[in-house]
C-alpha positions in Angstrom: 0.0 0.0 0.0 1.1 3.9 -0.7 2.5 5.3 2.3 0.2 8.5 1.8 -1.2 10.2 4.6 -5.1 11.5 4.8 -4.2 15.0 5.7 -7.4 15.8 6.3 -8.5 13.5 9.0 -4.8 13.3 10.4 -3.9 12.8 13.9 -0.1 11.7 13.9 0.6 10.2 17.2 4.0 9.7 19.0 5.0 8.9 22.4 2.5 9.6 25.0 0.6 11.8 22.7 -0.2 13.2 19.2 0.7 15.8 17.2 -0.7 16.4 13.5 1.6 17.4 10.7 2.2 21.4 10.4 1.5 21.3 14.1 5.1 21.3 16.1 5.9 21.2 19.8 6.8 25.0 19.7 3.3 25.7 18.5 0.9 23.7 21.0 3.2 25.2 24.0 2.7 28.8 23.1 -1.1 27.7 23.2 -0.7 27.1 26.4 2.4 26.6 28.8 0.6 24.8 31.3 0.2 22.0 28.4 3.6 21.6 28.1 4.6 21.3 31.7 2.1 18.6 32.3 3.0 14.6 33.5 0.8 11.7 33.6 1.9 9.2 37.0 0.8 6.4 37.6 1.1 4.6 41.3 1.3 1.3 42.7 -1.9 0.0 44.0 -3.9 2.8 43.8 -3.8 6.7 44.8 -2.4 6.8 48.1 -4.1 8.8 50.7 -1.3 11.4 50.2 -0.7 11.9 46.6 -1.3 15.4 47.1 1.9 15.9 49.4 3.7 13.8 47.2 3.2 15.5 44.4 4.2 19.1 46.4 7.2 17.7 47.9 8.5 17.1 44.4 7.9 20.4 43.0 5.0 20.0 41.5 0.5 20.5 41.5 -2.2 18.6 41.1 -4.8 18.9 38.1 -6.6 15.9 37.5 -7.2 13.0 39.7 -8.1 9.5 38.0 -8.7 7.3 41.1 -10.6 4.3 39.2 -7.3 4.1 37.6 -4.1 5.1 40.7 -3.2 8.0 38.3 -3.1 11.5 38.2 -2.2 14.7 36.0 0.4 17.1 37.5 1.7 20.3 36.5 5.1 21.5 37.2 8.1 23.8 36.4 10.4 22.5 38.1 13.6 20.8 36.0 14.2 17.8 38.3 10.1 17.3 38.9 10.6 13.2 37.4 13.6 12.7 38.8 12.2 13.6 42.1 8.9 11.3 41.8 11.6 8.7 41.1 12.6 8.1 44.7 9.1 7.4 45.6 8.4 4.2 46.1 4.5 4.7 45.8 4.8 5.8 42.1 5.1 3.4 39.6 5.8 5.2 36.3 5.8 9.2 35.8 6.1 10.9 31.9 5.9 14.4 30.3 2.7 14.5 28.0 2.9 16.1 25.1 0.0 17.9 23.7 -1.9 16.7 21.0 -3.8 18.1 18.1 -6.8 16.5 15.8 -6.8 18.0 12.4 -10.0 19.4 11.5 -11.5 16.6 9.0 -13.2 19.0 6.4 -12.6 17.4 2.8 -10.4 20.3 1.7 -8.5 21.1 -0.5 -11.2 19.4 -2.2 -14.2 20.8 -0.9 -17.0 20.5 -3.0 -18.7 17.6 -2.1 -21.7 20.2 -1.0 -22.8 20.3 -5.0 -24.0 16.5 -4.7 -26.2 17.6 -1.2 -27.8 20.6 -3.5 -28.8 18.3 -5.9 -31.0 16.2 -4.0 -34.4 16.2 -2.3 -33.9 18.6 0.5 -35.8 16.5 3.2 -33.5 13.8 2.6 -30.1 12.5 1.6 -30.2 8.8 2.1 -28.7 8.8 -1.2 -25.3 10.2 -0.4 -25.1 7.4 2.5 -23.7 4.6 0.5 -21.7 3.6 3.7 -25.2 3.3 6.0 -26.9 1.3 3.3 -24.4 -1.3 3.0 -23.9 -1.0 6.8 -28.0 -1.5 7.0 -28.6 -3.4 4.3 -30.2 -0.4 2.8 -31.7 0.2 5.8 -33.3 -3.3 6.9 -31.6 -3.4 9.5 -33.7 -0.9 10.9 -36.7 -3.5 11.1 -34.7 -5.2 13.6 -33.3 -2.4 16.4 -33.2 0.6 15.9 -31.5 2.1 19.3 -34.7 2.5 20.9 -38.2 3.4 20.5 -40.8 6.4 20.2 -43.1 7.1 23.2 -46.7 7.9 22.4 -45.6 11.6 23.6 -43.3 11.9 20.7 -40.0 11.5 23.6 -37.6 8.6 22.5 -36.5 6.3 24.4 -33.1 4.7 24.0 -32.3 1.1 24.8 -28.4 2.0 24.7 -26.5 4.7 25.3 -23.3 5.6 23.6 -19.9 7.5 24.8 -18.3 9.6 22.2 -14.8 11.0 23.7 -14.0 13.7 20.9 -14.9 17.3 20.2 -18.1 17.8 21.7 -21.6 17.8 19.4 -24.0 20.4 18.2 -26.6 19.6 21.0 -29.2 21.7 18.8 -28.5 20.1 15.6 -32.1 18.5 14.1 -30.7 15.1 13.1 -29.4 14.7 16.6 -31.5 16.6 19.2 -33.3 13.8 19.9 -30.6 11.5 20.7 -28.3 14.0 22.5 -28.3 13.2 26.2 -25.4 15.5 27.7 -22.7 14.8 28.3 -19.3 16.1 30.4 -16.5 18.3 29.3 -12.9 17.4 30.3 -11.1 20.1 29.2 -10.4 22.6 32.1 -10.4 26.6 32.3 -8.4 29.1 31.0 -7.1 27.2 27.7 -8.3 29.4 25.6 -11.3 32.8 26.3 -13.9 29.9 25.7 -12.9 27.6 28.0 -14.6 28.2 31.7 -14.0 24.8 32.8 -18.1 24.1 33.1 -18.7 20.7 32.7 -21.9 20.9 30.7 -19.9 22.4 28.0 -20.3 19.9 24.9 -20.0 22.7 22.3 -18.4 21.3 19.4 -16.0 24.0 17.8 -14.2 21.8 15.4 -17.0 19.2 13.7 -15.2 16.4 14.5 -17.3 14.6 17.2 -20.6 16.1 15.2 -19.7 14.0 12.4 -19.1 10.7 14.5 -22.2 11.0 16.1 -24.2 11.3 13.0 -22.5 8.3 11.7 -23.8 6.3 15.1 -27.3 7.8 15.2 -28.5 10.4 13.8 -32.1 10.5 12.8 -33.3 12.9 10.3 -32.1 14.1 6.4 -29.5 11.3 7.4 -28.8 8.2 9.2 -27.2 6.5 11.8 -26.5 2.8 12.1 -29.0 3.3 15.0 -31.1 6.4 15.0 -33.2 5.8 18.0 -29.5 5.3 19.9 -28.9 7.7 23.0 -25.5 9.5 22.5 -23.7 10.9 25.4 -20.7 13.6 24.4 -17.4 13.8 26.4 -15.4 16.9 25.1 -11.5 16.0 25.5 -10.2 18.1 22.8 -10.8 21.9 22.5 -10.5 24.5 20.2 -11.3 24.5 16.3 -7.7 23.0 16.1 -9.2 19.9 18.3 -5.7 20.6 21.1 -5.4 18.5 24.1 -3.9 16.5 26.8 -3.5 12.1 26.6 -5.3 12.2 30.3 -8.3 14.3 29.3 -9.1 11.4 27.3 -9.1 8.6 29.7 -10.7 10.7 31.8 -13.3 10.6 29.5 -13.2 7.0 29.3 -13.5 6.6 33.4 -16.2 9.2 33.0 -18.3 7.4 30.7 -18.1 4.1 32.4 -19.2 5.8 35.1 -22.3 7.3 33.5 -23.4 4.0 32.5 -22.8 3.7 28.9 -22.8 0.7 26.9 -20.5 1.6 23.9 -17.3 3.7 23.9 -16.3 5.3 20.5 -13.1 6.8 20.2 -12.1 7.9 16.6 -8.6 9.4 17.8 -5.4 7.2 18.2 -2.2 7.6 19.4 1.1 6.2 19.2 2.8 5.2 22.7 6.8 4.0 22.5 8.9 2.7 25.3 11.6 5.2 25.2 11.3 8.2 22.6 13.9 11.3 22.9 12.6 14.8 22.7 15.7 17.8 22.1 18.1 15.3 23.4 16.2 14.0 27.0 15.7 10.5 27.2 12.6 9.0 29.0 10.1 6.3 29.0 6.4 7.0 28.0 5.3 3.6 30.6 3.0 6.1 32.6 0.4 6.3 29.8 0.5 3.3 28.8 -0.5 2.0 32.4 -3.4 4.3 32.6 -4.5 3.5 29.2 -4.9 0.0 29.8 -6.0 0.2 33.2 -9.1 2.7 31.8 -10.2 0.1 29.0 -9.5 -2.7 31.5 -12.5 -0.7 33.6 -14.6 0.2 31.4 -14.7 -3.4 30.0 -15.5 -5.0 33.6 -18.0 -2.9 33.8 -20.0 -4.1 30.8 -18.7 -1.4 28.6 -18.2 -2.1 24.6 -15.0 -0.1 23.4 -14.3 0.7 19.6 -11.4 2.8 18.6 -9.7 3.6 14.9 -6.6 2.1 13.7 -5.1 5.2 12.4 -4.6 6.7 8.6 -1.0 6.6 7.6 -1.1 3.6 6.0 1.0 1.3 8.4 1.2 -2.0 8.6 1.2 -2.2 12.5 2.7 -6.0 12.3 5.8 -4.3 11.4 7.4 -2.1 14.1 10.1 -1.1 12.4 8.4 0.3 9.7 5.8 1.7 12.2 9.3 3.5 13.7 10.9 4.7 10.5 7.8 6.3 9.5 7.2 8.3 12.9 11.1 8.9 13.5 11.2 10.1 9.7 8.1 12.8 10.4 9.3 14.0 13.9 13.1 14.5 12.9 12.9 18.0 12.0 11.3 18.2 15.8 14.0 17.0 17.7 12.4 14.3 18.1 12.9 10.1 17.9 11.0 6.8 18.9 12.5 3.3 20.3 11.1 0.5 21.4 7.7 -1.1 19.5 5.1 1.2 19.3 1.5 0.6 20.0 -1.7 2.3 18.5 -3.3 3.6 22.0 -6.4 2.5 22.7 -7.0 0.7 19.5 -3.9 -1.9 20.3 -5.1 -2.7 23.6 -6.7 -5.4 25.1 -10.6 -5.4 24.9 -10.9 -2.6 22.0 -12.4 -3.4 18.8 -9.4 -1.7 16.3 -10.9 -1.1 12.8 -9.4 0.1 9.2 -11.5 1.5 6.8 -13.0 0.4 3.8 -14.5 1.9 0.6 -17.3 2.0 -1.8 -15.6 0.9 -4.7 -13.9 -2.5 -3.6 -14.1 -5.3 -1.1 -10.4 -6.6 -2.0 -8.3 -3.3 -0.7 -8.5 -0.8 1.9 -8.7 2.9 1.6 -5.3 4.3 0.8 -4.7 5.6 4.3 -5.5 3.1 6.6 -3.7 1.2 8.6 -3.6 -2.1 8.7 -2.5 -5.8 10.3 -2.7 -9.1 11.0 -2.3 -9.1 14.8 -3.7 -6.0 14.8 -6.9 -5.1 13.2 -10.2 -6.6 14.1 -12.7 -5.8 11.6 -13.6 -3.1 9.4 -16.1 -0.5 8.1 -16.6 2.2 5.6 -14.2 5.1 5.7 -14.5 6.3 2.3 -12.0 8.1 0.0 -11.8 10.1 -2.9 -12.3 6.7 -5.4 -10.5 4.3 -7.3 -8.6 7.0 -10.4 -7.6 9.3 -6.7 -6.3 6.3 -4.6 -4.3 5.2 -7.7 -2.9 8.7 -8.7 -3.1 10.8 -6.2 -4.5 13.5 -8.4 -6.8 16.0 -7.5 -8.5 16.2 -10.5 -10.0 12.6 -10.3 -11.1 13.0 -6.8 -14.9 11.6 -6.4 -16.8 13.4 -3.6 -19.4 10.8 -3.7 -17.0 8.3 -2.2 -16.7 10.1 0.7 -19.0 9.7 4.2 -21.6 11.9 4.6 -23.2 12.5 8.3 -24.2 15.8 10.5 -21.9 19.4 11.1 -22.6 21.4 13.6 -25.0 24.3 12.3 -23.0 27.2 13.6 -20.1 26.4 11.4 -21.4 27.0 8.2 -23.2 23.8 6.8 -24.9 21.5 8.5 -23.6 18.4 7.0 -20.0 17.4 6.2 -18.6 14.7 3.7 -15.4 13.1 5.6 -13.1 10.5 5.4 -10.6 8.0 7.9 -10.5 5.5 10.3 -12.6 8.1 12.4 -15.7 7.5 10.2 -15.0 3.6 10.1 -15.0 3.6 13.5 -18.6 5.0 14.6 -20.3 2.5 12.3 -18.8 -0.7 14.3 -19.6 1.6 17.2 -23.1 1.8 15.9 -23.2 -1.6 15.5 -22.5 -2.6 19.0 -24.8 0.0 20.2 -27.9 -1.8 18.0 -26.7 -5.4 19.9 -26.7 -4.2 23.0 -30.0 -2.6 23.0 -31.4 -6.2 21.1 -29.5 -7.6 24.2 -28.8 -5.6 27.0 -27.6 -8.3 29.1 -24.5 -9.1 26.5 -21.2 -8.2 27.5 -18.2 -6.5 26.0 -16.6 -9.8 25.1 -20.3 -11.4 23.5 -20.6 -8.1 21.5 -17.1 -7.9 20.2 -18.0 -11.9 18.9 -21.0 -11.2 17.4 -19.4 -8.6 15.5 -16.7 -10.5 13.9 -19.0 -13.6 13.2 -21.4 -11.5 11.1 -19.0 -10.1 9.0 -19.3 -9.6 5.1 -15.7 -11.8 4.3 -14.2 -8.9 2.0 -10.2 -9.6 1.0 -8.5 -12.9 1.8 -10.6 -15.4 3.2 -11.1 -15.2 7.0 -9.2 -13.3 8.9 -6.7 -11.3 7.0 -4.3 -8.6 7.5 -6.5 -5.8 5.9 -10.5 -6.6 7.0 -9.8 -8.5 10.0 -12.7 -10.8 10.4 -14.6 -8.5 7.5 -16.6 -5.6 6.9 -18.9 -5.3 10.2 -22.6 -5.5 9.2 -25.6 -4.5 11.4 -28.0 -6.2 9.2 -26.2 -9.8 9.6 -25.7 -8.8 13.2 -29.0 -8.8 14.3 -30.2 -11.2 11.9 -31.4 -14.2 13.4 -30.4 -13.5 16.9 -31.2 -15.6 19.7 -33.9 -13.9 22.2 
């Protein structure tokens, strides 16, 4: 496969974080200092009843606390801040984060997908969504679950309830309204005028997480895989350049365990190394790693379905060297360098459904960008790309909008529906799919989802499992089919 990058749906990853092309370490601290001079730890056993002094004695403040998981996020000036958590025996691994960025994912330089929505009936554009109609089965699977059901009142209610850790969601938006149930924002005061620190603050400013929720349930000119699907929002990036911390989003994963959901979707991914070097300093990015697998390890034993993205630069993840070349190659001019295998964070982990995306146009290759894996991917789902005449060239002139995904944009930014592409589109539609199970079958668990998933499968590529589908294109029609009651 071409190693050529989806610019538009980007979000390079290294270390304990990620950081999109164009977008350098100089840049995201003169956003914000306080970004850069925060550390993820991670203790033994659990916070001990003094992790406050602990983390004063070494120089430092805290300014996030992750019980469910024995972490915490610190700030601190000081030079010798790590090597002074060092000598504490309570502390099992302490990092640096570095801040990360999620391009937006408008289609431009190629923009002008908005001609095909003009052309068709205004009240609907079921037509554009070639990825929910094969998803659906052009829309049968519909007559089997749905998300929920309508009240005689007109009020829906939903039989699941779906976590989306990303931008926020146009909470007003018509195709969503009636699935939005709240949510919690993560990112704290003063990051940028906008930023207050309230916690019912879900405002989407980038269009992002609008887009992935559409593509799980909206309900109006167009679909979701379930559209009577509740859909909490947990804002862990902000800004329209999508900045933020690693520890803002497992806090958004504790947080939505604890608010009960039954699916996690996460179309973001990182790239976490053993040892990386930034400007000549040497250290281990273990911290992170900890707390990520200790937040999917708790939102799994408690019942919770998680689905993340593989990533879009075209990797096969099977092959760590290549994986290093590739981010040591794009993070030279930085100062920066990876060792060690790296890991895509949280779709690599243990009890996350990792997904690559397909396209409309063949069931025997991926789209150009994603990545891919034999150990590593577990199924897939329509990401969409600019066609076949693009993905062979790479010429702008043969790019076909229709190819793309359609689904929801928040109103206030000028459209209110967005064609996309990436593994953060495939990723909402397995997503989607778990969400429609567990409402057939509330009383499944993360494990019994995640099978029925990969059994129902269209078998595109090699057959079974194969390095590029995983068990296959994830179906919602075939899912529910002939489940047992």
């Amino acid at each position: 496969m071409k190693k050529r990058i989806l610019h538009t749906v980007l979000s390079i990853a290294v270390g304990a974080g990620i950081l999109s092309v164009g977008v350098v370490p100089a840049q995201a601290k003169s956003q914000n200092q306080e970004m850069n001079d925060s550390y993820a730890i991670a203790f033994k056993g659990g916070l001990p009843a003094n992790y406050q002094e602990v983390i004063r004695k070494a120089g430092g403040k805290v300014t996030k606390v992750l019980p469910e998981v024995g972490g915490i996020e610190a700030q601190s000036d000081e030079p010798s801040f790590l090597k002074n958590l060092k000598a504490n025996s309570s502390i099992e691994a302490a990092n640096r984060e570095i801040p990360l960025t999620l391009d937006k994912t408008a289609v431009s330089p190629y923009n002008y997908g908005s001609s095909i929505i003009s052309q068709q009936n205004s009240e609907s554009y079921w037509d554009s969504q070639w990825d929910i109609q094969r998803v659906t089965n052009d829309g049968k699977s519909y007559d089997l679950e749905t998300g929920g059901y309508k009240n005689k009142d007109g009020s829906i209610t939903h039989k699941a309830v779906m976590g989306v850790i990303d931008t926020g969601i146009d909470e007003s938006h018509p195709d969503l309204k009636n699935n939005n149930l709240g949510g919690r924002n993560l990112v704290p005061a003063g990051m940028d005028e906008s930023e207050t620190g309230d916690p019912t603050d879900i405002k989407d400013r980038n269009g992002h997480g609008t887009h992935v929720a559409g593509i799980i349930g909206a309900n109006g000119k167009v679909k979701g895989v379930g559209p009577d699907l509740g859909i909490r929002s947990y804002r862990a990036l902000y800004s329209e350049q999508a900045l933020g911390l690693p520890t803002w989003i497992i806090d958004g994963i504790i947080a939505a365990t604890n608010d009960k959901v039954d699916v996690i979707n996460m179309s973001l991914r990182f790239y976490n190394n053993n040892k990386m070097t930034i400007e000549g300093e040497s250290y281990k990015s273990i911290a992170e790693t900890l707390l990520w697998k200790r937040a999917i390890q708790y939102a799994v034993k408690n019942g919770v379905t998680v689905v993340a993205g593989s990533g879009n630069e075209s990797l096969n993840l099977d092959d760590k060297k290549e994986v290093n070349e590739f981010l040591n190659k794009l993070y030279e001019p930085y100062g920066m360098s990876v060792k060690g295998p790296a890991t895509v964070v949280p779709a690599q982990l243990p009890g996350v459904i990792n997904v690559s995306a397909t396209t409309k146009w063949s069931t025997q290759q991926l789209a150009f960008y994603s990545n891919y894996g034999n150990s590593a991917i577990d199924v897939a789902a329509p990401g969409g790309d600019y066609g076949p005449e693009y993905a062979e060239t790479n010429d702008p002139a043969a790019a076909d909008p229709s190819n793309l995904i359609l689904s929801t944009w928040p109103t206030y930014l000028g459209t209110s529906y967005e064609f996309n592409a990436g593994t953060s589109m495939a990723t909402p539609q397995v997503a989607g799919i778990a969400g429609v199970i567990k409402a057939a079958h509330p009383e499944y668990t993360p494990a019994q989802v995640t099978a029925r998933i990969k059994q129902t499968t269209l078998d595109y590529g090699k057959k079974g499992q194969d390095a590029l589908f995983g068990s296959g294109e994830a179906n919602a029609y075939r899912a529910l089919e002939n489940i047992k009651k």
